[in-house]
DOZAKE-773644 format. One record per residue (C-alpha): residue number from 1; residue in three letters; x, y, z. Coordinates in Angstrom, 2 decimals, decimal comma, m for minus. Layout:
BEGIN
<pt num="NUM" residuo="ALA" u="X" v="Y" w="Z"/>
...
***
This chain:
BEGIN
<pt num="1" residuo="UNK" u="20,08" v="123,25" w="m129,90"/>
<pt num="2" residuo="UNK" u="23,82" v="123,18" w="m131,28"/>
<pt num="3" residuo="UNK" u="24,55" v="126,68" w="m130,02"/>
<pt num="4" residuo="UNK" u="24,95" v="126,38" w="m126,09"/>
<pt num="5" residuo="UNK" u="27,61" v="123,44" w="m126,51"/>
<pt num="6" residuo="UNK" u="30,63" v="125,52" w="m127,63"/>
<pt num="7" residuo="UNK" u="33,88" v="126,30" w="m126,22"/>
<pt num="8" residuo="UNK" u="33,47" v="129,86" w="m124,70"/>
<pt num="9" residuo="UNK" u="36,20" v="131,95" w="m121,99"/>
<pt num="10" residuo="UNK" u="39,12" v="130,60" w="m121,04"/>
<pt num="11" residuo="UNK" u="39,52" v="133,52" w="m118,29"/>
<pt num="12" residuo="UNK" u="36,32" v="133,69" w="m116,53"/>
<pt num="13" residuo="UNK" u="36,32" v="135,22" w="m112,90"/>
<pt num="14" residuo="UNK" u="34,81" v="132,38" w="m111,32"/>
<pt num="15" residuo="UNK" u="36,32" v="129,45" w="m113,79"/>
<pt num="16" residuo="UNK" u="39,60" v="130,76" w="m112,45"/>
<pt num="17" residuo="UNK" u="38,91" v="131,44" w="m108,87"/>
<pt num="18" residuo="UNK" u="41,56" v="129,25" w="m106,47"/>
<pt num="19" residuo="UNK" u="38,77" v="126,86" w="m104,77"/>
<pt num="20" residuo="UNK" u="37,47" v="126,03" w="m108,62"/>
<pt num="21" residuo="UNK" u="40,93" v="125,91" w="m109,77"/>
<pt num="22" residuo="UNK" u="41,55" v="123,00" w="m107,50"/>
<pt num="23" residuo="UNK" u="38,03" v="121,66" w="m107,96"/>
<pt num="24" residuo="UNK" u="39,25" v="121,20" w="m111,32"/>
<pt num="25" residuo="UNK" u="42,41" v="119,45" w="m110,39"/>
<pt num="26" residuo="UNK" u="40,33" v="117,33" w="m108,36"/>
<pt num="27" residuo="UNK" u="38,18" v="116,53" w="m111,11"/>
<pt num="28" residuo="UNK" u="40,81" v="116,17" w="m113,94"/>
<pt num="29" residuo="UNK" u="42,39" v="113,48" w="m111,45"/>
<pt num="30" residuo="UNK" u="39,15" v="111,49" w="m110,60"/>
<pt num="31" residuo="UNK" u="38,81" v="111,17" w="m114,35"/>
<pt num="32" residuo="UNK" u="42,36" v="109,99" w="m114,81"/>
<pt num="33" residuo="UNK" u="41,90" v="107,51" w="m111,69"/>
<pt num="34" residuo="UNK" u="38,80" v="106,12" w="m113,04"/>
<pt num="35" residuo="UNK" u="40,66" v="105,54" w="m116,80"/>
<pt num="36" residuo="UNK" u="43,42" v="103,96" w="m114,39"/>
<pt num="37" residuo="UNK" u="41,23" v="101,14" w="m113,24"/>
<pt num="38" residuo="UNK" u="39,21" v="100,77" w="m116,08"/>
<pt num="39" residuo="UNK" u="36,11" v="102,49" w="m115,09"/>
<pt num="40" residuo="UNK" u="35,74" v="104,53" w="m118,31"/>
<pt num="41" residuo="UNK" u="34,44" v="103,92" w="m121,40"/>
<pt num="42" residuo="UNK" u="35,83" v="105,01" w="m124,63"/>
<pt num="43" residuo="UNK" u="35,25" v="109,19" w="m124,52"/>
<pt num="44" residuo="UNK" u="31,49" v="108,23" w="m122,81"/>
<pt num="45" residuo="UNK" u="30,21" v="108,83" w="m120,05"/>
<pt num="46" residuo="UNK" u="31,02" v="111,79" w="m117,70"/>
<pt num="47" residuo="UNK" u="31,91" v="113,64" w="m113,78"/>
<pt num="48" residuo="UNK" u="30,73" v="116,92" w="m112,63"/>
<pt num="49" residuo="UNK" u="30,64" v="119,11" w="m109,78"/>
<pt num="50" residuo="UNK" u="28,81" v="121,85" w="m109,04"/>
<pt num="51" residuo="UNK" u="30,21" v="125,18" w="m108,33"/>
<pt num="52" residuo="UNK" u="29,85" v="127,39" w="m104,44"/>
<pt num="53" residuo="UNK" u="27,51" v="129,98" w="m106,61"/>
<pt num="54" residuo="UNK" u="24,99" v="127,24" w="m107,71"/>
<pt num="55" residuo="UNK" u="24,91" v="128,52" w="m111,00"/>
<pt num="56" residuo="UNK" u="27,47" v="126,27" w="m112,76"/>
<pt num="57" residuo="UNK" u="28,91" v="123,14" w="m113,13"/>
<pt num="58" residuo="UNK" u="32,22" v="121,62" w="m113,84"/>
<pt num="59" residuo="UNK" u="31,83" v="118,73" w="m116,74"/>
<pt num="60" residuo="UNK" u="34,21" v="116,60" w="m118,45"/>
<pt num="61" residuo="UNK" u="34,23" v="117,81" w="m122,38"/>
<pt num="62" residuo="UNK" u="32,99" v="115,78" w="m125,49"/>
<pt num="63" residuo="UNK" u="35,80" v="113,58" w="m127,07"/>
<pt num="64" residuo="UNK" u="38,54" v="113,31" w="m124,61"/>
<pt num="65" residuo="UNK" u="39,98" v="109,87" w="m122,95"/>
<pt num="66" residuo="UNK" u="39,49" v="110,31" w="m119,10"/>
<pt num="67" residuo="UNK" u="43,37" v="109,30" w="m118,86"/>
<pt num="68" residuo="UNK" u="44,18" v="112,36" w="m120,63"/>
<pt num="69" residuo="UNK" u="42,07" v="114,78" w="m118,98"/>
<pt num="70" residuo="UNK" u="43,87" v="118,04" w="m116,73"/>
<pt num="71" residuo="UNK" u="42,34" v="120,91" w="m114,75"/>
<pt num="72" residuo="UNK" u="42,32" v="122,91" w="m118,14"/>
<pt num="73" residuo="UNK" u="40,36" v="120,42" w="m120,02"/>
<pt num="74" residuo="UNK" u="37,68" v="120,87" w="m117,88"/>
<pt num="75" residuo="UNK" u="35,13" v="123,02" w="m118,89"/>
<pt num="76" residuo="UNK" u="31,96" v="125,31" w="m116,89"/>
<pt num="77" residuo="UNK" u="28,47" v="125,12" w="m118,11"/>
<pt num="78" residuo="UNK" u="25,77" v="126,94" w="m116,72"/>
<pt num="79" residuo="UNK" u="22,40" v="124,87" w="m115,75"/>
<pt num="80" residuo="UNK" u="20,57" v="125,10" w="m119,47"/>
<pt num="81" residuo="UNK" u="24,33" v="123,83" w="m120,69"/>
<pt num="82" residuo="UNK" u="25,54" v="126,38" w="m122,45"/>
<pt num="83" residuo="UNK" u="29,34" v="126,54" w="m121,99"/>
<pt num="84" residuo="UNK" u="30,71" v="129,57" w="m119,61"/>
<pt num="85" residuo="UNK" u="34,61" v="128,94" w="m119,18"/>
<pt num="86" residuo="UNK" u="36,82" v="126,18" w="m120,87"/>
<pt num="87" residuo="UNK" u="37,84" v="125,47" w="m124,29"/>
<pt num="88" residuo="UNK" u="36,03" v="122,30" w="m125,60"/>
<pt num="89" residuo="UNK" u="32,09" v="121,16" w="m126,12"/>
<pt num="90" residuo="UNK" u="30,57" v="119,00" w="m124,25"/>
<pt num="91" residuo="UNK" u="27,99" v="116,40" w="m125,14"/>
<pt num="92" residuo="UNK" u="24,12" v="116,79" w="m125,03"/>
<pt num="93" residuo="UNK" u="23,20" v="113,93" w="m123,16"/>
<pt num="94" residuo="UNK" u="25,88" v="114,46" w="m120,12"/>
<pt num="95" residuo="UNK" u="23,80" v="117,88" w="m119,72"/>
<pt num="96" residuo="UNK" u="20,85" v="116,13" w="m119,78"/>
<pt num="97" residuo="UNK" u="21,72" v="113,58" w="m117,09"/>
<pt num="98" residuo="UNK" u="24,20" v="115,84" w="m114,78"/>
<pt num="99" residuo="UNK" u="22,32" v="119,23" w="m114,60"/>
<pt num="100" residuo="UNK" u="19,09" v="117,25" w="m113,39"/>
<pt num="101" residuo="UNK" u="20,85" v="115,64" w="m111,19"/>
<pt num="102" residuo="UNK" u="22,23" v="118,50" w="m109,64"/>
<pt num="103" residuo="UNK" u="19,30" v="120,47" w="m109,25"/>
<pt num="104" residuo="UNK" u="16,75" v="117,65" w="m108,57"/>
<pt num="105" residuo="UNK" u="19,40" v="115,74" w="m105,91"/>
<pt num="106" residuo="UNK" u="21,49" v="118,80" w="m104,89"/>
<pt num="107" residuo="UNK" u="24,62" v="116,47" w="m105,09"/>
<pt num="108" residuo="UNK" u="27,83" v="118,76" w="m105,90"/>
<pt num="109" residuo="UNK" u="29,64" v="115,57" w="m107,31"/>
<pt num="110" residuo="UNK" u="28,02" v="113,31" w="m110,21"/>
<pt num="111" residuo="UNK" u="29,66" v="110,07" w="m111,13"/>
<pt num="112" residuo="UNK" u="28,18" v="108,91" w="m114,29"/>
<pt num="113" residuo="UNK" u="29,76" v="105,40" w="m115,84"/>
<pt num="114" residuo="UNK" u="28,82" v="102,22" w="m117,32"/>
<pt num="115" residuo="UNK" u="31,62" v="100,22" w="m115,59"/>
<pt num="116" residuo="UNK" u="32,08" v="96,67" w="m116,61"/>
<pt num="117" residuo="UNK" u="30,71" v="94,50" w="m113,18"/>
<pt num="118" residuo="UNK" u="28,61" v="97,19" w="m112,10"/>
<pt num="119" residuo="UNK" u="26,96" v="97,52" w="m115,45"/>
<pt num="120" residuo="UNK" u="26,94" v="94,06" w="m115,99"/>
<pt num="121" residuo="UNK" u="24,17" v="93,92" w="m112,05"/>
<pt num="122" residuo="UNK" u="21,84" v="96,30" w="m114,06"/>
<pt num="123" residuo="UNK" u="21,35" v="93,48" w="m116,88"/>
<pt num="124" residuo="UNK" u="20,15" v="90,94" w="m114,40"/>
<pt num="125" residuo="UNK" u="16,39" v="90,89" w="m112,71"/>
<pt num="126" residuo="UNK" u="17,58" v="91,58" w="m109,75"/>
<pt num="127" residuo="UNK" u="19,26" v="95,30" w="m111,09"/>
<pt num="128" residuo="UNK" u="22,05" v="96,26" w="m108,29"/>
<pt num="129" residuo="UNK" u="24,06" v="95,00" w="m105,74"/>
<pt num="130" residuo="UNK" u="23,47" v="92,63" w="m102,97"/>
<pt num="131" residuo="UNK" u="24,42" v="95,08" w="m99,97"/>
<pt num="132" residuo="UNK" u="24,41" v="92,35" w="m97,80"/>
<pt num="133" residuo="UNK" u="27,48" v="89,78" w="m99,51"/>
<pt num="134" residuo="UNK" u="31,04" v="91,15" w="m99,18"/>
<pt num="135" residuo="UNK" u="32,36" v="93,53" w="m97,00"/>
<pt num="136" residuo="UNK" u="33,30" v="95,94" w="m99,75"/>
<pt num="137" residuo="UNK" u="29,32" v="95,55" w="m100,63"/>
<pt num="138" residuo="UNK" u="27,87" v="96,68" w="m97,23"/>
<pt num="139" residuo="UNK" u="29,57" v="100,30" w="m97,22"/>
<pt num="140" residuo="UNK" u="26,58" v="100,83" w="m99,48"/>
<pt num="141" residuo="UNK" u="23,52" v="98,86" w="m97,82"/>
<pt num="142" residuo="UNK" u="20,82" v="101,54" w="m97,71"/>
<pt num="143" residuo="UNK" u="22,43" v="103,90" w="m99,77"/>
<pt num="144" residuo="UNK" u="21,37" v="102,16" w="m103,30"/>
<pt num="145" residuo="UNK" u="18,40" v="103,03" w="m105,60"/>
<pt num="146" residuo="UNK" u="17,16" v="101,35" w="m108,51"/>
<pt num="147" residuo="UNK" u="16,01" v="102,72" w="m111,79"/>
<pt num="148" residuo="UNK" u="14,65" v="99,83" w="m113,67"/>
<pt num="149" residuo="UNK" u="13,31" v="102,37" w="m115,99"/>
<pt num="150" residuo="UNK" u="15,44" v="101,90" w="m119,93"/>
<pt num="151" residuo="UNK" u="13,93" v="104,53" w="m122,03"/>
<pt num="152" residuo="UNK" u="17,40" v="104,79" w="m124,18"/>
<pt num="153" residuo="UNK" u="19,38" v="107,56" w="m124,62"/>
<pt num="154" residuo="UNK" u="18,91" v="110,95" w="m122,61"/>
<pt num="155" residuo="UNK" u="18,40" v="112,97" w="m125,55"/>
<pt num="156" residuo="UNK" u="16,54" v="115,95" w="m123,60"/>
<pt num="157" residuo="UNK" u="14,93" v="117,06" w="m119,94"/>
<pt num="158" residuo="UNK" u="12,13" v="115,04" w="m119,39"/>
<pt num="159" residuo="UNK" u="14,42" v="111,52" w="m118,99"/>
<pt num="160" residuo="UNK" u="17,17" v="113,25" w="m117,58"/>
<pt num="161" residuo="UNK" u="14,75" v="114,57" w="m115,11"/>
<pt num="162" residuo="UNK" u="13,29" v="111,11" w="m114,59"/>
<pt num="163" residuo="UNK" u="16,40" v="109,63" w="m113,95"/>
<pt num="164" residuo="UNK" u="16,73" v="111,97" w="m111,31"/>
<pt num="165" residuo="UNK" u="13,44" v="111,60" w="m109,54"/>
<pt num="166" residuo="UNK" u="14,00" v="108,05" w="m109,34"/>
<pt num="167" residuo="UNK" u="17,41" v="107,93" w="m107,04"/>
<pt num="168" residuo="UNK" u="15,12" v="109,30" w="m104,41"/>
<pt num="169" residuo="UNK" u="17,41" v="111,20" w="m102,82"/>
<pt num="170" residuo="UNK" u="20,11" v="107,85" w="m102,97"/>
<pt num="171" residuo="UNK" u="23,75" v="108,52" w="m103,33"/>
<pt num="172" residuo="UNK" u="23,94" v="105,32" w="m105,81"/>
<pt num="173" residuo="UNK" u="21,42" v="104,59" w="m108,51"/>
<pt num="174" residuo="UNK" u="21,71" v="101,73" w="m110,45"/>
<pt num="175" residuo="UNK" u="20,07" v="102,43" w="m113,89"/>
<pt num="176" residuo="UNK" u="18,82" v="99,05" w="m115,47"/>
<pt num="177" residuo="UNK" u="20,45" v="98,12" w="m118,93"/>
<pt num="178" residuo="UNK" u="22,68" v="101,42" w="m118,55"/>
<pt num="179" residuo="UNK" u="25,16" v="102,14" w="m115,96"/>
<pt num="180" residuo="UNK" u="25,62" v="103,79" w="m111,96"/>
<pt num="181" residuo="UNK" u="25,42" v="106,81" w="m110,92"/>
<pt num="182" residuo="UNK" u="27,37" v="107,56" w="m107,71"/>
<pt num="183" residuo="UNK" u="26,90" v="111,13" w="m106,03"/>
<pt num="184" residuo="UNK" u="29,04" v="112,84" w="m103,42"/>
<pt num="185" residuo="UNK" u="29,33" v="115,86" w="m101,06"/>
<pt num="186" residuo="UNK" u="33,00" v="115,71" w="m101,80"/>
<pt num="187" residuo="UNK" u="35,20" v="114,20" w="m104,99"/>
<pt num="188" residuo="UNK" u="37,28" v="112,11" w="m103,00"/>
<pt num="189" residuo="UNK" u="34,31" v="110,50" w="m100,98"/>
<pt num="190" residuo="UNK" u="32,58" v="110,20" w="m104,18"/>
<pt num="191" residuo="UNK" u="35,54" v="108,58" w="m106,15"/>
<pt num="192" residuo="UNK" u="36,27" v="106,38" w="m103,49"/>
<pt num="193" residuo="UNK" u="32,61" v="104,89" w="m103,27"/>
<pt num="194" residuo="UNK" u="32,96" v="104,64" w="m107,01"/>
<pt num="195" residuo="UNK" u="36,04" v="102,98" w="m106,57"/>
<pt num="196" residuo="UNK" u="34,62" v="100,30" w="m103,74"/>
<pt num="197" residuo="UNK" u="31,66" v="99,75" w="m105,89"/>
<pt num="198" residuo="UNK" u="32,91" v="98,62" w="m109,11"/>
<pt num="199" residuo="UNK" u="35,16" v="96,39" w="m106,51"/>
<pt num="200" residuo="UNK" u="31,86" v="94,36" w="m104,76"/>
<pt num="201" residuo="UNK" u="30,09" v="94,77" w="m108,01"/>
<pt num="202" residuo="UNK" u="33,17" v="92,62" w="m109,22"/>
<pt num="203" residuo="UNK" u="33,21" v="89,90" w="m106,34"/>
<pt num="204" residuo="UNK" u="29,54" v="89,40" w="m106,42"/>
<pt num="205" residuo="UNK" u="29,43" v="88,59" w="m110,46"/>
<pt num="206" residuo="UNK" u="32,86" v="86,33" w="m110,11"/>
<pt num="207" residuo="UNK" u="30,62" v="84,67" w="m106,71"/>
<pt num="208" residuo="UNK" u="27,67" v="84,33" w="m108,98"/>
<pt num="209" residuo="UNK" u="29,89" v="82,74" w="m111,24"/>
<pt num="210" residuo="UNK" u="30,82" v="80,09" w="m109,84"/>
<pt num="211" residuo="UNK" u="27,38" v="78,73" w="m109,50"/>
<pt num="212" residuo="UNK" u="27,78" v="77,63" w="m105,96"/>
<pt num="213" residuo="UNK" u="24,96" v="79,59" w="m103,75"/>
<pt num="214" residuo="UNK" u="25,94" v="82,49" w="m102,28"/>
<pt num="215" residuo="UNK" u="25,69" v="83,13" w="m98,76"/>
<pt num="216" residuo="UNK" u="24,84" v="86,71" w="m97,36"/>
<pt num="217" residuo="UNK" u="24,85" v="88,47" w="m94,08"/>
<pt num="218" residuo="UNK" u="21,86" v="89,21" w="m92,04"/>
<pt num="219" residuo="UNK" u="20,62" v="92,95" w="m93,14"/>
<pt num="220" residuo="UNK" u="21,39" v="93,98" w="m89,79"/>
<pt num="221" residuo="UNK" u="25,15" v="93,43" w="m89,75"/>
<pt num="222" residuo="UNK" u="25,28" v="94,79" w="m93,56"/>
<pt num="223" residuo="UNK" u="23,63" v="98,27" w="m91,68"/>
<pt num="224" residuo="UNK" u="26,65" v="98,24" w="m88,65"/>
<pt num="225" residuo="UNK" u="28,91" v="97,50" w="m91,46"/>
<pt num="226" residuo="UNK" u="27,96" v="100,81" w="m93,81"/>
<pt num="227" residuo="UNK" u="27,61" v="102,86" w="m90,02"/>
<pt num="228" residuo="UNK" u="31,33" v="101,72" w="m89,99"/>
<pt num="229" residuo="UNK" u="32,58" v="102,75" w="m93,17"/>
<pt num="230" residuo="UNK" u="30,72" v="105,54" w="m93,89"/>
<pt num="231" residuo="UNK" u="31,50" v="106,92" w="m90,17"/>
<pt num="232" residuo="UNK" u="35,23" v="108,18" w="m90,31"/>
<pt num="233" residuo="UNK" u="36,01" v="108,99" w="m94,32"/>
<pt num="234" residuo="UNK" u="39,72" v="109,63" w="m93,80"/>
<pt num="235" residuo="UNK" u="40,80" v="106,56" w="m95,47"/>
<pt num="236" residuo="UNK" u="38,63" v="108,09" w="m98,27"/>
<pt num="237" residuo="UNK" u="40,78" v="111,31" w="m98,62"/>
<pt num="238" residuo="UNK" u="44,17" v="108,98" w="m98,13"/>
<pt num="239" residuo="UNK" u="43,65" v="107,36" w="m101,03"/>
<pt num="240" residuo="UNK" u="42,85" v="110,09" w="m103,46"/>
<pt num="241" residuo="UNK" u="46,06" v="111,91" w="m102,35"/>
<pt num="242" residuo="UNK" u="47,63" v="108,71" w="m103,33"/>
<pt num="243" residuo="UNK" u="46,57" v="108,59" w="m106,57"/>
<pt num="244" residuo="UNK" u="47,14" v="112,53" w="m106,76"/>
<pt num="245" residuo="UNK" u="50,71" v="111,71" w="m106,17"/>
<pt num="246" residuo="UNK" u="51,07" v="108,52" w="m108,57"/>
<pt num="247" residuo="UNK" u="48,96" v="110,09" w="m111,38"/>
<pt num="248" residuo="UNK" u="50,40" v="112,77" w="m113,57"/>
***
């Protein structure tokens, strides 16, 4: 089982192909973005993206800090895990998770964390987010699953392959007791909603905290709202160039 997850070529055709190169940038950045807010979670938890061939992945390696992480610390795995292109290892239970993911949801981009407010929704009986509170919060109303589902750690196929089967196709799955996962076409629109969600994961708990009663929208403004922001993604790309250009 130890074999697979080993560094392997640094100078693989496809691992060094332009459009992956910068895949990899895009990747290595995400991480560092996410370590920049506080997202990450000592070297846990991980990103991916699958490759144009469908064969491969890109996955953050086992026992880096995301605020460290470059385009060369990036490594390529194919979909049974073994490692293709890069020069790390990579953990067991990211393969589990990610590589179901991407073949059960065909999502190129895989956002796995256990960020602090969104983690902190998954401990309480109602799971997730209230799409229908702040604005920041409504971006996402009817693109949330919930997988209330704790079996522990993802230690082989069958629960990363359940984990899967539960988003339902969602671009957001809140895993009870765990973390999020947050899925994407494209790294910037994923890191952005990853971004946005930690951010009305964060209002509702410090609403909740207050112990005054909240007071939510009606469903059907919460659904104009997400048309809205979901709509016109520039703002989306705008912001990742921004922190392209502020983190090195």
């Amino acid at each position: 089982m130890n074999a697979p997850f080993a560094p392997a070529d640094l100078s693989h055709p496809l691992f060094t192909r332009p459009d992956v190169l910068r895949m990899r940038e895009d990747m290595a950045l995400a991480l560092r973005a996410a370590a920049h807010f506080g997202l990450g979670e000592g070297v846990c938890n991980h990103f991916s993206m699958a490759l144009p061939d469908g064969q491969h992945f890109l996955l953050n390696p086992r026992g880096l800090m995301w605020g460290e992480i470059q385009a060369d610390d990036v490594v390529m795995v194919d979909a049974q895990g073994a490692v293709v292109a890069g020069g790390h290892v990579v953990e067991p239970t990211a393969m589990f998770i990610h590589a179901a993911v991407h073949r059960i949801a065909r999502k190129t981009c895989v956002l796995h964390t256990h960020m602090p407010y969104a983690t902190a929704l998954t401990l309480t009986t109602q799971r997730a987010l209230d799409t229908t509170l702040s604005q920041n919060a409504m971006r996402f109303h009817g693109r949330l699953a919930i997988d209330a589902q704790y079996n522990g750690f993802a230690l082989d196929d069958r629960e990363g392959e359940r984990i899967a089967h539960a988003m339902q196709g969602a671009d957001i799955s809140f895993l009870g007791n765990h973390g999020i996962i947050v899925c994407g076409e494209r790294m910037d629109y994923a890191f952005d909603d990853l971004y946005y969600l930690e951010r009305a994961c964060q209002a509702q708990v410090l609403a909740q905290s207050t112990g005054v009663p909240l007071a939510p929208c009606e469903p059907a403004l919460a659904a104009t709202v997400a048309e809205q922001a979901n709509g016109e993604r520039l703002q989306s790309t705008l912001f990742f160039e921004a922190l392209r250009r502020q983190l090195r």
